[in-house]
C-alpha positions as CSV (number, residue, x, y, z in Angstrom):
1,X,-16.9,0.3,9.0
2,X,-14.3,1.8,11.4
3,X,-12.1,2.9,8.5
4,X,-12.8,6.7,7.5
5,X,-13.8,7.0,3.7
6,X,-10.8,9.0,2.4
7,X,-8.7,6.3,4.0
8,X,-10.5,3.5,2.3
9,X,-10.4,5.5,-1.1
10,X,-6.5,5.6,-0.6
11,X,-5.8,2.2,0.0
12,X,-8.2,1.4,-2.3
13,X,-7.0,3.2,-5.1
14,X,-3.2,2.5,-4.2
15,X,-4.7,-1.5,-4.1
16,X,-5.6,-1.1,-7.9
17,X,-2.3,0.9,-9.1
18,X,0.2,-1.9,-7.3
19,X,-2.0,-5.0,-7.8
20,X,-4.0,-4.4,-10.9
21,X,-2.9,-1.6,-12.5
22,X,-0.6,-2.7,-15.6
23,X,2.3,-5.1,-14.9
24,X,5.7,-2.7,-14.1
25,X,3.7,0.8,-14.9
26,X,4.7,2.0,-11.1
27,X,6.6,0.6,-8.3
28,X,4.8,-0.5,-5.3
29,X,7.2,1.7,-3.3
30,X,6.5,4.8,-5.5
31,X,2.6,4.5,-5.2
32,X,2.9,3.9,-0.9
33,X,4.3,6.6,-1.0
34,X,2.4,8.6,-3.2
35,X,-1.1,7.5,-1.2
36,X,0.9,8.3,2.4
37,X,1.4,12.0,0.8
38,X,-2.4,12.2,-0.1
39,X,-3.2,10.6,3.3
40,X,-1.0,13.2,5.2
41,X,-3.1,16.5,3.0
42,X,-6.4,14.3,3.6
43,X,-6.8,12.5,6.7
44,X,-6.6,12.9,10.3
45,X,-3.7,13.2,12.0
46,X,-2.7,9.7,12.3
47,X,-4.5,8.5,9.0
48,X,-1.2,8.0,6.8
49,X,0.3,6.2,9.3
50,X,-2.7,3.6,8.7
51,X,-2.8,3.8,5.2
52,X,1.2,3.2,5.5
53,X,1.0,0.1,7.9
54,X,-2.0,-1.7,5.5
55,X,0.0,-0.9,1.9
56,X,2.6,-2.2,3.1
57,X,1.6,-5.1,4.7
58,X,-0.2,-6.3,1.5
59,X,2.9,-5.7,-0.3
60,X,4.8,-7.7,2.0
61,X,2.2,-10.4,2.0
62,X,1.9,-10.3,-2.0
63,X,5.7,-10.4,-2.3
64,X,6.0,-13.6,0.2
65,X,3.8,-15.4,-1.8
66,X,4.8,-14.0,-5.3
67,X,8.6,-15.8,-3.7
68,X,7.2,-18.4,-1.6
69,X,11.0,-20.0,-1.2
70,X,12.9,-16.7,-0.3
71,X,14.1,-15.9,3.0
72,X,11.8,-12.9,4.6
73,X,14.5,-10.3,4.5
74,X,15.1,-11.0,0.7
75,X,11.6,-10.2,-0.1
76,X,11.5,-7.0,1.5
């Protein structure tokens, strides 16, 4: 509830393009970036930095468990 709604459309539409989206069609990396760019021209001053910090924790998350037996550095 905390979350502004232009940051929760972000994430949410960044959640769909790396999770969702058609296997391969963009890199994770390209689309966190891409929704940090929109965040910077749409949200408060510190809003991409949140957007940032929650994409790329899921990505981190979704990679560990995508390779559950590689070391953490590996999957990053």
């Amino acid at each position: 509830a905390r979350v502004a709604p232009v940051e929760k459309a972000i994430i949410r539409s960044a959640i769909y393009e790396i999770f969702l989206a058609e296997e391969g069609a963009v890199p994770a990396p390209v689309v966190i970036d891409e929704a940090i760019e929109i965040a910077k021209k749409f949200c408060g001053a510190d809003g991409w930095r949140f957007v940032n910090g929650v994409l790329d924790a899921l990505r981190k998350h979704a990679d560990a468990r995508a390779h559950p037996d590689a070391p953490a550095e590996a999957v990053e």
